[in-house]
TIKENU-682315 format. One line per field, with one value per residue: residue number from 0; z negated, x negated, y negated of N, C-alpha, C, O in turn. Coordinates in Angstrom, 3 decimals. Each point is the difference from the previous one (the first is absolute). Example, Ala and Ser with C-alpha at 12.3 -4.5 7.8 and 13.67 -1.06 7.14 Angstrom:
BEGIN
k	[0/1]
n.zz	[-7.800/1.385]
n.xx	[-13.190/1.386]
n.yy	[5.690/-1.069]
ca.zz	[0.000/-0.060]
ca.xx	[0.890/-0.820]
ca.yy	[-1.190/-1.190]
c.zz	[0.000/-0.730]
c.xx	[-0.900/0.770]
c.yy	[-1.200/-1.090]
o.zz	[-0.665/-0.169]
o.xx	[-1.036/-0.509]
o.yy	[0.019/-1.108]
This chain:
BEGIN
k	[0/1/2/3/4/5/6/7/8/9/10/11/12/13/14/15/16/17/18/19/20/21/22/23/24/25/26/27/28/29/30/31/32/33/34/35/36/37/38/39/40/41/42/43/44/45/46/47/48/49/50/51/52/53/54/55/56/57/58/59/60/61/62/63/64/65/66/67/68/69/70/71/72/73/74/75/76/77/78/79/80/81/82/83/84/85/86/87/88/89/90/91/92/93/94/95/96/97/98/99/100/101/102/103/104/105/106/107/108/109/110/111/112/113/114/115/116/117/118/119/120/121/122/123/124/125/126/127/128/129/130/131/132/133/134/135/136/137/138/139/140/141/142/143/144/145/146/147/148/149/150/151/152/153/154/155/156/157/158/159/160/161/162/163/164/165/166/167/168/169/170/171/172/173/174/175/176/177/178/179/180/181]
n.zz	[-12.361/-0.199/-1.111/-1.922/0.865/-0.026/-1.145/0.731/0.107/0.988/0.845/0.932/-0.659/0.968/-0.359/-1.528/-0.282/-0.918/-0.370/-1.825/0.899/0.990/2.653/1.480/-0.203/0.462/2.185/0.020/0.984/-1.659/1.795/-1.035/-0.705/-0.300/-1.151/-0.063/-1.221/1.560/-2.089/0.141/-2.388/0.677/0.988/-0.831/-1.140/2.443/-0.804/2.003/1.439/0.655/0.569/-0.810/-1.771/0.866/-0.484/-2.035/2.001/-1.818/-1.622/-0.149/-1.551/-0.465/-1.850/0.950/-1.533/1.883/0.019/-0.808/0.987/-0.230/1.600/-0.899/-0.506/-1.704/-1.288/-0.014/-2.108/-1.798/1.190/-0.348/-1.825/-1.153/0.588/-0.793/-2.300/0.827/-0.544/-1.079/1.445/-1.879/1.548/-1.913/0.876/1.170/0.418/-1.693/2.214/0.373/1.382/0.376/1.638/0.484/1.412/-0.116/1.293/-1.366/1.344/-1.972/1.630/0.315/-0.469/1.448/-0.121/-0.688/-0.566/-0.989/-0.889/-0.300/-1.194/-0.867/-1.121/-1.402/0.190/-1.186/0.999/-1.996/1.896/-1.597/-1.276/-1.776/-1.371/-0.414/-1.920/-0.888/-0.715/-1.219/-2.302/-1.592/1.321/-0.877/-0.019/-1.843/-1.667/-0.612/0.349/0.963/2.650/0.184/0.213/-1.929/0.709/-0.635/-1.498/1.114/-1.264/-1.312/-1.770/-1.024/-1.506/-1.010/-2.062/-0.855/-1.843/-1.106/1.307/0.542/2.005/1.781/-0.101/2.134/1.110/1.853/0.128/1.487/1.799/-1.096/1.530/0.061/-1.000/1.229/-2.071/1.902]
n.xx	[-12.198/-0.402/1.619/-0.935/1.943/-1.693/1.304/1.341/-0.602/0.871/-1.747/1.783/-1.383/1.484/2.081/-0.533/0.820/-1.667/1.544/0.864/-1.596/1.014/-0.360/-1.460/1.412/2.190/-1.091/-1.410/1.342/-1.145/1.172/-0.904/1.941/0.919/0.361/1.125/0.509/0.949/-1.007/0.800/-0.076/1.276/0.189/-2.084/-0.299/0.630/-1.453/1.712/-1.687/0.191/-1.133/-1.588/-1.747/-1.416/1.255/-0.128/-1.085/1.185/-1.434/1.340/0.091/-2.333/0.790/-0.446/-1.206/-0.852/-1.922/1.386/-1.302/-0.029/0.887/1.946/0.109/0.004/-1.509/-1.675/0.491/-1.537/-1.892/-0.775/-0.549/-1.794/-2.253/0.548/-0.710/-1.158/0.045/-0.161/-1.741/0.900/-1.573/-0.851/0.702/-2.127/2.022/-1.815/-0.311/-1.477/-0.390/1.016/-0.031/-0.963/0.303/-0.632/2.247/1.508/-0.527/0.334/-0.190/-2.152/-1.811/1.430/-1.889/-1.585/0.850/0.125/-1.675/2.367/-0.887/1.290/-0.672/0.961/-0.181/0.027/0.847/-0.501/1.552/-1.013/1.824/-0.894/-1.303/0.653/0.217/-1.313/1.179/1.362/-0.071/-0.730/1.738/-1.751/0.538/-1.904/1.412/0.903/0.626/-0.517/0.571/-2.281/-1.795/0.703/-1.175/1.844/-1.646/1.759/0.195/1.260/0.423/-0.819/1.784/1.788/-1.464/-0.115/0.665/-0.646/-1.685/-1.353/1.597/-0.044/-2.253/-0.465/1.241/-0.245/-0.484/1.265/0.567/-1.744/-1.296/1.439/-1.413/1.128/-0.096/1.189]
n.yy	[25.116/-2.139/1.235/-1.435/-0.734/-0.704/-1.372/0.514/-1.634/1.564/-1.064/0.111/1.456/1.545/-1.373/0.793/-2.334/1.052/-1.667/1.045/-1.572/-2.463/0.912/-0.738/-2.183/-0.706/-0.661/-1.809/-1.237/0.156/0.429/-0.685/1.581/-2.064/1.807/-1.766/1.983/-0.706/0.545/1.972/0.527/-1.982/-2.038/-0.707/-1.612/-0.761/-1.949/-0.590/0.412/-1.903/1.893/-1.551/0.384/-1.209/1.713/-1.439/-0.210/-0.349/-0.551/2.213/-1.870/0.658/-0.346/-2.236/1.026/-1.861/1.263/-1.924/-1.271/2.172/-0.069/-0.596/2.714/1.282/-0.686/1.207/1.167/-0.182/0.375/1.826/0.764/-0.373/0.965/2.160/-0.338/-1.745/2.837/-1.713/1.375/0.520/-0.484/-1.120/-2.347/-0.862/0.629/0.936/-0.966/-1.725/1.789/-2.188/2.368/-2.281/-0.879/-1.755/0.294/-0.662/-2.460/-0.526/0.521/-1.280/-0.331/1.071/0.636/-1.456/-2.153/1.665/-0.119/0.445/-2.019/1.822/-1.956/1.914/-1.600/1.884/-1.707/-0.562/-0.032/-1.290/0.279/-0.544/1.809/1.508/-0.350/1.018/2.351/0.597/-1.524/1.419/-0.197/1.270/-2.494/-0.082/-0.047/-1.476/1.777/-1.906/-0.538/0.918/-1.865/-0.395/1.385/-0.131/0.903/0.488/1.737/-0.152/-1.796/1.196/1.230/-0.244/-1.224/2.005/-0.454/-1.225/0.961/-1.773/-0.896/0.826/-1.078/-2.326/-0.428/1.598/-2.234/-0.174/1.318/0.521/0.560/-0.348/1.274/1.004/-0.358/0.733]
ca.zz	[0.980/0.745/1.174/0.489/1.613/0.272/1.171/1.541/0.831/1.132/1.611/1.675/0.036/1.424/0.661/-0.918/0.852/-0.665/0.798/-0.736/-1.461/-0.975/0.115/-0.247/-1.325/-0.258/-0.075/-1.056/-1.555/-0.662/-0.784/-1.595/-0.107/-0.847/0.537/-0.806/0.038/-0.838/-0.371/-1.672/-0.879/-0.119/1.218/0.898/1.554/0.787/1.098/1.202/0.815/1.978/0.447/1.826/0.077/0.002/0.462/0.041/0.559/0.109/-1.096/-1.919/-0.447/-1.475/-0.514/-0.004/0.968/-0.449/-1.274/-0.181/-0.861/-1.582/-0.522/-0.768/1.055/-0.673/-0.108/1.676/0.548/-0.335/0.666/1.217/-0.323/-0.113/1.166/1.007/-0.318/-1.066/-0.520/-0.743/-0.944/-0.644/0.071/-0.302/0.866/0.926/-0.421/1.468/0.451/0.761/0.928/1.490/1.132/1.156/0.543/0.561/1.347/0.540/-1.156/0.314/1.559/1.456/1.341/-1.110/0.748/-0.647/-1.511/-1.565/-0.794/-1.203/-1.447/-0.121/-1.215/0.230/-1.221/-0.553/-0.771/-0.748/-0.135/-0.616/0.971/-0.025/1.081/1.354/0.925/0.137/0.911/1.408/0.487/-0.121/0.594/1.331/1.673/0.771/-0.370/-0.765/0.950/-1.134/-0.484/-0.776/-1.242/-1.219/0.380/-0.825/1.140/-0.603/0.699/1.306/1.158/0.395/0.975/1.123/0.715/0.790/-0.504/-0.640/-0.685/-1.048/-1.071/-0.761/-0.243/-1.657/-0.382/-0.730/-1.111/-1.140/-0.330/-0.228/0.088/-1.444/0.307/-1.095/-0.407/-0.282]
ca.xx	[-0.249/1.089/0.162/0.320/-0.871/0.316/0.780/-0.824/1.016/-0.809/0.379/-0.754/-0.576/-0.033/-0.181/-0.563/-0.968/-0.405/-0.262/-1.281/-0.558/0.956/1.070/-0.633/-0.338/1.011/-0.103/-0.730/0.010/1.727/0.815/0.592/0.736/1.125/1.411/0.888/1.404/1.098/0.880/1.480/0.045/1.120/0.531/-1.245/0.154/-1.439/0.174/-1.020/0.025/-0.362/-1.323/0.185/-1.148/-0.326/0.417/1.843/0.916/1.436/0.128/0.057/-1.593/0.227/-0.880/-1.556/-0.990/-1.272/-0.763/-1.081/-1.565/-0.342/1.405/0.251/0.577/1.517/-0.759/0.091/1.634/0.546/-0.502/0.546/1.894/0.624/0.416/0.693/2.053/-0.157/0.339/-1.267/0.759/-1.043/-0.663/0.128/0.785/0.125/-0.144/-0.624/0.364/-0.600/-1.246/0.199/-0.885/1.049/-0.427/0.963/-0.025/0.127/0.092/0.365/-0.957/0.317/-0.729/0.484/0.051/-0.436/0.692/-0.798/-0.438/0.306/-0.415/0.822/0.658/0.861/0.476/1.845/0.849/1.394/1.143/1.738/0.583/-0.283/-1.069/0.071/0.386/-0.744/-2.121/1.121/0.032/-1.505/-1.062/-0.608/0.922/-0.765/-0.404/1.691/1.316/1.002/1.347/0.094/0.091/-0.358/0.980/0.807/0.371/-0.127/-0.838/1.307/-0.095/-1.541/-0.557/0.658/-0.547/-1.140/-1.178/-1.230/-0.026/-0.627/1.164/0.860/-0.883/0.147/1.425/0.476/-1.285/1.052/0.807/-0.577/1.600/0.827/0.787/1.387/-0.184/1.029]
ca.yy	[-1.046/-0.481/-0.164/-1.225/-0.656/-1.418/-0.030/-0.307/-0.530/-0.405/-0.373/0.508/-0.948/0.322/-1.083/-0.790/-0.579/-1.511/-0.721/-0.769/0.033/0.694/1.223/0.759/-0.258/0.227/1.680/1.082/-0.493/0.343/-1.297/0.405/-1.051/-0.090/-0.202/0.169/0.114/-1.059/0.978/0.034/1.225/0.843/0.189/0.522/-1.063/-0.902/-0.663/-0.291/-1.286/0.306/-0.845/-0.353/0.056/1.686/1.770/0.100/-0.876/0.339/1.077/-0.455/0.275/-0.824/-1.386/0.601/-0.182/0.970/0.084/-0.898/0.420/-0.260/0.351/1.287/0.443/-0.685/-0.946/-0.343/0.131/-1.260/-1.151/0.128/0.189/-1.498/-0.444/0.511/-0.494/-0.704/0.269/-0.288/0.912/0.593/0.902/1.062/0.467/0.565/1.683/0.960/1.091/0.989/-0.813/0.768/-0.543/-0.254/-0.157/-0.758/-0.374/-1.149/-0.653/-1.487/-0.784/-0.475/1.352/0.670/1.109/1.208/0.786/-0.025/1.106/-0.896/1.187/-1.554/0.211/-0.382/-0.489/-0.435/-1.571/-0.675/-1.390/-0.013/-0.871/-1.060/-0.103/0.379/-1.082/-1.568/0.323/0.372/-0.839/-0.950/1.274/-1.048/0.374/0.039/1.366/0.710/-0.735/-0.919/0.566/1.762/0.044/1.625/1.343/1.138/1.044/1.493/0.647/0.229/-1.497/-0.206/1.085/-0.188/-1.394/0.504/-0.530/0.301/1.179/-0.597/-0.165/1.114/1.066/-0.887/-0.272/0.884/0.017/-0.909/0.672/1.171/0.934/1.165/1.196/0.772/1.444/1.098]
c.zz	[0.636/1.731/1.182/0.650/0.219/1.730/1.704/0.892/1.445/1.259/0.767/0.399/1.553/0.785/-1.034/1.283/-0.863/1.110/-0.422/-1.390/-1.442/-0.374/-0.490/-2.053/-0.123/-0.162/-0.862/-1.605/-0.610/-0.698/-1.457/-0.094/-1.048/0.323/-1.228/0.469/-1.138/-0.256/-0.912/0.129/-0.663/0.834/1.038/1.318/-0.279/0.588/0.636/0.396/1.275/-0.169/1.505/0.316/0.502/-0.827/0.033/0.141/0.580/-0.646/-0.875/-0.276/-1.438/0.056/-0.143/1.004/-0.164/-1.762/-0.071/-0.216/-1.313/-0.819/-0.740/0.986/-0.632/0.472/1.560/0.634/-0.466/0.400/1.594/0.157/-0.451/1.511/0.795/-0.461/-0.952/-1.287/-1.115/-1.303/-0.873/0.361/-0.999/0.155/0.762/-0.418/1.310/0.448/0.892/0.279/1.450/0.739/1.398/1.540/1.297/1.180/-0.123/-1.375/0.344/0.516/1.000/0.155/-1.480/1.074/-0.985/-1.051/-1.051/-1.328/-1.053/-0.885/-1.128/-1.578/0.210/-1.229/-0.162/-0.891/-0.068/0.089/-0.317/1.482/0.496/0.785/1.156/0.848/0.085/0.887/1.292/1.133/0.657/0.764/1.367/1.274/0.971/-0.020/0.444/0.931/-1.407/-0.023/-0.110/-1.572/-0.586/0.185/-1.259/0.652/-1.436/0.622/1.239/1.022/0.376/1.149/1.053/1.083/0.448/-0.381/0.184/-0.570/-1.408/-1.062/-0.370/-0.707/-2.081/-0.188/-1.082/-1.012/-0.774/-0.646/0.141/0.744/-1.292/0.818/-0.967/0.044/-0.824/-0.589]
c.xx	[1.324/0.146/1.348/-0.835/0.183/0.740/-0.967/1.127/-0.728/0.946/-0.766/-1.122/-1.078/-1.089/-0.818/-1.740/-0.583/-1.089/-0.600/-0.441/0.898/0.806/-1.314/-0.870/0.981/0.133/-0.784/0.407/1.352/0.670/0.674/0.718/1.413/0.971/1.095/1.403/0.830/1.395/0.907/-0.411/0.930/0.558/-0.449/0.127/-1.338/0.347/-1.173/-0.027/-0.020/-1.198/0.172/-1.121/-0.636/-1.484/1.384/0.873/1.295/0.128/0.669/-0.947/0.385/-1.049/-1.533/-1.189/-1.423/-0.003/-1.185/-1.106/-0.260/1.601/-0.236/1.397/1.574/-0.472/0.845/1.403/0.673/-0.099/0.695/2.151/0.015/-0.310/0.634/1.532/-0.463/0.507/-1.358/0.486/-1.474/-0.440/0.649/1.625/0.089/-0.652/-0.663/1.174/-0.867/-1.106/0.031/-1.012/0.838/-1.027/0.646/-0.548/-0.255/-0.305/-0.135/-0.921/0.359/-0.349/0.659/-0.257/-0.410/0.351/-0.604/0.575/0.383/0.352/1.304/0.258/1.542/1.148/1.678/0.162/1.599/0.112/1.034/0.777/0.100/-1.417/0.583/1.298/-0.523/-1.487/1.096/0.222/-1.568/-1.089/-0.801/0.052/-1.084/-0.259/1.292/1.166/0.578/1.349/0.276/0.418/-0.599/1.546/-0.090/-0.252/-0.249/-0.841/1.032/-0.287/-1.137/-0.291/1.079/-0.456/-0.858/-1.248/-1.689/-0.078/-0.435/0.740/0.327/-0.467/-0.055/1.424/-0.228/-1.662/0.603/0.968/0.358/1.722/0.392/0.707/0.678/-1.006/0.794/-0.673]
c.yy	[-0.420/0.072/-1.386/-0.449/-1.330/0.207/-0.616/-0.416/-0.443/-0.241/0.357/-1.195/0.185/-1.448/-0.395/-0.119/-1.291/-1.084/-1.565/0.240/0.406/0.909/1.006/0.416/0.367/1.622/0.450/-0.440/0.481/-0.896/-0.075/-1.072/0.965/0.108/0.297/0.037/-0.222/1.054/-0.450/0.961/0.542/0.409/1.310/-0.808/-0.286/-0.739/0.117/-1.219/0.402/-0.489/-0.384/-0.131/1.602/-0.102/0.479/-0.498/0.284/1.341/-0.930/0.218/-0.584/-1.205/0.747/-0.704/0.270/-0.804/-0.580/0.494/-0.420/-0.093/1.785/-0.308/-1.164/-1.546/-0.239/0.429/-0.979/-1.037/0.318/0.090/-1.509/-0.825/0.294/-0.280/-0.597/-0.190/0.839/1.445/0.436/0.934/1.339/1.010/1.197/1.445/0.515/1.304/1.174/-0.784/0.647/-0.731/0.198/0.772/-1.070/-0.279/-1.818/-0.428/-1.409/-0.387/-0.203/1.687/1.198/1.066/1.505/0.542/-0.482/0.665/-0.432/1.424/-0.779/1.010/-0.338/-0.261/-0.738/-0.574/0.666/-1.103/-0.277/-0.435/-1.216/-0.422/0.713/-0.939/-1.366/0.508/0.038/-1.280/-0.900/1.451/-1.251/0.830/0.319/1.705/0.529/-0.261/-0.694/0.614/0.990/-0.114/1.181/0.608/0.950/1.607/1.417/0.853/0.746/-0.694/0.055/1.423/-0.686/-0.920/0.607/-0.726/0.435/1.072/-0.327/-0.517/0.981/0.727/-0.652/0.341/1.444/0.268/-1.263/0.477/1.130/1.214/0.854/1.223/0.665/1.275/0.790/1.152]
o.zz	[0.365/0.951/1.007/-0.081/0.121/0.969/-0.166/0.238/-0.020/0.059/-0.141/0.452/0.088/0.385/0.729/0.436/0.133/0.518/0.646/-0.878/-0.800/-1.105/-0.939/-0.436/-0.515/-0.854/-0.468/-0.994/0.649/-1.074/0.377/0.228/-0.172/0.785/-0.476/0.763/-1.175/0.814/-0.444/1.144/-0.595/0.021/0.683/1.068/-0.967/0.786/-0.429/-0.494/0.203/-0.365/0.863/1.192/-0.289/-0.017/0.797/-0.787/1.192/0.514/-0.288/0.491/-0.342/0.956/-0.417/1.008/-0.806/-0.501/0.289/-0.691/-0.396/-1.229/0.199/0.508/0.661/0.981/0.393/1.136/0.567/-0.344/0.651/0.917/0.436/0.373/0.898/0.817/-1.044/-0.454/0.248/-0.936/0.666/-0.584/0.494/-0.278/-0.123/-0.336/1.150/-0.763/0.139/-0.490/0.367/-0.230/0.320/-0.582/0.622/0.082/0.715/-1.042/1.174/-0.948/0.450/0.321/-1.137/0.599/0.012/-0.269/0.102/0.053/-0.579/0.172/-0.032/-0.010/0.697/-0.458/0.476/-1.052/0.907/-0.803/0.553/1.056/1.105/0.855/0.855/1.209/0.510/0.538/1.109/1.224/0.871/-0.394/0.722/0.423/1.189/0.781/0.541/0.180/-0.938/-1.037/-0.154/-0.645/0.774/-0.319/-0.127/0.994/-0.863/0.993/1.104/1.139/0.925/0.957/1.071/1.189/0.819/0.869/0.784/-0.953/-0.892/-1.202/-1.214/-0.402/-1.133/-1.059/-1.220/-0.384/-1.079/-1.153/0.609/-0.588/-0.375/0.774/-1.141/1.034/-1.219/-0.306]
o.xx	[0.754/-0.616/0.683/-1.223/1.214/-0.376/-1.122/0.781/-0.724/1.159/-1.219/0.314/-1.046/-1.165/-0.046/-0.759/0.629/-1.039/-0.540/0.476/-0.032/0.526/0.237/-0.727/-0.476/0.443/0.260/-0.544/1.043/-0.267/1.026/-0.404/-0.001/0.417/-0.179/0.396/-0.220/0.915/-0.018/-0.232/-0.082/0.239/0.730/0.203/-0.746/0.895/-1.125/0.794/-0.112/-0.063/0.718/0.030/0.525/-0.956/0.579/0.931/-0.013/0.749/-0.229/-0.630/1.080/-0.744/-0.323/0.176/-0.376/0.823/-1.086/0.122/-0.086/-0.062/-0.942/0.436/0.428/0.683/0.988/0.346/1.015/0.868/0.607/0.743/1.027/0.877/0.158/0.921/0.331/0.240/-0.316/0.797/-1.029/0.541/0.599/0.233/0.870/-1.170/0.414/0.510/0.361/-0.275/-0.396/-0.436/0.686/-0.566/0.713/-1.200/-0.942/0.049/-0.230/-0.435/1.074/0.941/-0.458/1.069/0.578/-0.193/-0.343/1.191/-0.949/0.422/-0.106/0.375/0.281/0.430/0.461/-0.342/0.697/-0.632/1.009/-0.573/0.494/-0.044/-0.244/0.224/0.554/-0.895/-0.421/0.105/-0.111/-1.067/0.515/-0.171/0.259/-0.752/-0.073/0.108/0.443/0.431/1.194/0.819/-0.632/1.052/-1.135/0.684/-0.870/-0.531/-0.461/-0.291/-0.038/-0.773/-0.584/0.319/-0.543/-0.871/-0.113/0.765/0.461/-0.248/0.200/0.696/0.113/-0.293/0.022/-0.306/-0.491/0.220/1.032/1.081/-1.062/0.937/-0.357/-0.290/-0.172/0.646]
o.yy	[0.902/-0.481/0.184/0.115/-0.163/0.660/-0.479/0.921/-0.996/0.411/0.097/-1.101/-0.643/0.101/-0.991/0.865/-1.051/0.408/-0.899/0.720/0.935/0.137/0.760/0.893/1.012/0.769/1.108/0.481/0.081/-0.538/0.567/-1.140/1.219/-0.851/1.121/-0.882/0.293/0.127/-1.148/0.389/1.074/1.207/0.718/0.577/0.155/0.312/0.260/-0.800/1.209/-1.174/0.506/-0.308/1.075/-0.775/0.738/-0.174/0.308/0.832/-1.175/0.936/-0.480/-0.219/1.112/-0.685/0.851/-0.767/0.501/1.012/-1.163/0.015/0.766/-1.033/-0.945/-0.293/-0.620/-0.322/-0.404/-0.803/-0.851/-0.349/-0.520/-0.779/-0.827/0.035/0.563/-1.119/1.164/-0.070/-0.112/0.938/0.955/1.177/0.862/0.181/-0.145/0.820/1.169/-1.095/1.106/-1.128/0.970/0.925/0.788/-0.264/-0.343/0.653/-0.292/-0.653/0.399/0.726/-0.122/0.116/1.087/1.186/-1.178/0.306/-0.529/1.143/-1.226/1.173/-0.975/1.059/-1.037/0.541/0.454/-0.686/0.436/-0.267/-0.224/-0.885/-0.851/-0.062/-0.974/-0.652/-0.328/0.077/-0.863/0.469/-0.854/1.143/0.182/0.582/1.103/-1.213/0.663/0.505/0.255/0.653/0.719/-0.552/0.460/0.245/0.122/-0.497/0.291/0.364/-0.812/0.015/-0.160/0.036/-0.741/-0.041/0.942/0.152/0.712/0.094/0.055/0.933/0.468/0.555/-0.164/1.129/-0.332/-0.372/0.280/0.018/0.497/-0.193/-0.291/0.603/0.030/1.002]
């Protein structure tokens, strides 16, 4: 029997007070949504973006979002990575990395008091150089700080930026650590 665990990522969720209908549908439903990181496999780099939306708002974060109804999970990273840098990639592109659950303090509403419950397939793209500077240039400003741009980060750069425990968790299920056995 395995003893692997799907990851749980949670917040203090103390204050959580729902105050209407729609906070109170928010709280019981699970959100399912996409998120893809933008790697080199030789290099072992990742780019990030600045999200400015919450839940992650002023995180490096990667490209992503919820998960259309009736979409297949790639389906819907592909539809969602061409509206978010209008950069149109094949699904079969996008390599599974995990299946993470958030538990989250805030989210994009007028009334964001109580949190919600996102369940997120997570999935790594290869971009030549050439796509990542054109997703670098075409990131929507409604999601993305435009002059962050896609940032370059090693797993060094990422423990020093104090990131996302979550980045760091996809970074080393992309790129597996290697130890010296003497």
């Amino acid at each position: 029997m395995s003893k692997i665990e799907p990851k749980f990522y949670t917040e203090d969720m103390t204050s959580r007070r729902p105050s209407t209908f729609r906070d109170l549908a928010g709280d019981r439903f699970v959100r399912v949504c996409t998120y893809a990181v933008i790697v080199d496999t030789m290099s072992q780099k990742i780019w990030l973006a600045r999200h400015i939306n919450r839940p992650a708002e002023g995180l490096l974060w990667w490209i992503g979002g919820a998960l259309l109804c009736g979409l297949e999970a790639r389906e819907g990273m592909a539809a969602t990575f061409f509206r978010e840098t209008s950069l149109s990639v094949e699904p079969r592109r996008f390599l599974f990395v995990d299946m993470v659950r958030y538990l989250l303090r805030d989210r994009l509403t007028e009334t964001h008091g109580i949190g919600f419950d996102q369940l997120t397939y997570t999935f790594y793209v290869e971009l030549s150089a050439d796509e990542r500077l054109y997703v670098a240039t075409q990131l929507d400003p409604n999601e993305y700080v435009k002059e962050f741009g896609l940032h370059e980060f090693t797993r060094a750069d990422l423990v020093s930026y104090g990131v996302h425990p979550v980045i760091l968790d996809t970074y080393d299920k992309v790129f597996p650590p290697t130890y010296d056995v003497a």
